[in-house]
C-alpha positions in Angstrom: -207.1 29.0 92.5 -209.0 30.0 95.7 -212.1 29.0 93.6 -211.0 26.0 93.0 -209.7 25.0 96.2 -213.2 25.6 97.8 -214.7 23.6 95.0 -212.4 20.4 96.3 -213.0 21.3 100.0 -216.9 21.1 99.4 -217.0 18.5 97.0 -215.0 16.7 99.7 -217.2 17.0 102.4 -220.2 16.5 100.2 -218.6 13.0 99.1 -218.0 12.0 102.8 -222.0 13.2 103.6 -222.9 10.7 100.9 -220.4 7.8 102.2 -222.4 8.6 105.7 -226.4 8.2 104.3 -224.8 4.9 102.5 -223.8 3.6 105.9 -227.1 4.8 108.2 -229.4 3.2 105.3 -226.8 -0.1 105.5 -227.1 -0.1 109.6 -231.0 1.1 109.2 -229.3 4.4 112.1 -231.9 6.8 112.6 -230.8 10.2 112.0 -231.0 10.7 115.7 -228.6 8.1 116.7 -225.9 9.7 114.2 -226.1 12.9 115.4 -225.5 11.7 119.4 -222.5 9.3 117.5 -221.2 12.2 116.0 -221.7 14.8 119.0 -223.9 17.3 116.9 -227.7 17.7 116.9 -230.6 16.1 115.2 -231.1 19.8 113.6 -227.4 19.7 112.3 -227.4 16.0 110.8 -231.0 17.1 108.9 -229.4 20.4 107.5 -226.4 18.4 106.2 -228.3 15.9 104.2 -230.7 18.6 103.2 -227.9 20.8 101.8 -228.6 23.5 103.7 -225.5 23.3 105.7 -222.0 21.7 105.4 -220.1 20.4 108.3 -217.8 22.3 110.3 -214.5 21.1 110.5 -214.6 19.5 114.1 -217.6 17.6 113.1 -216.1 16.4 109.2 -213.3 14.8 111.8 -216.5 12.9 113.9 -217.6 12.0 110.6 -214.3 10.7 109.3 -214.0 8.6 112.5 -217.5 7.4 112.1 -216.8 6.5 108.7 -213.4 4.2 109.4 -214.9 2.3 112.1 -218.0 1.3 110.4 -215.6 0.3 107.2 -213.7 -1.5 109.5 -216.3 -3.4 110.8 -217.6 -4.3 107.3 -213.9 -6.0 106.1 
């Protein structure tokens, strides 16, 4: 159960990461530019869409907003 629950937390996360390169590439946002959106550093925004790190909690919420107000715009 624990397993599994992790599994949907990540897969989550990683599913949101992926909704956030689609809408950098769409705006053509440097990876700098996202990171001072979101609050986080250039470092942190490269080791998520490297895999080498997932986001923390506080930031998933930055990327969450990030995420409806560039949907919003696109409606």
């Amino acid at each position: 159960m624990l397993y599994q629950m992790l599994y949907y937390i990540w897969g989550a996360k990683m599913q949101e990461l992926e909704t956030l390169k689609g809408i950098i590439k769409e705006k053509d946002l440097s990876q700098e530019k996202l990171a001072r959106a979101l609050g986080v550093s250039l470092n942190t925004v490269i080791r998520w869409f490297q895999n080498k790190s997932k986001p923390s909690d506080l930031a998933l919420i930055q990327i969450r907003k990030f995420i409806n107000k560039h949907k919003r715009r696109q409606t």
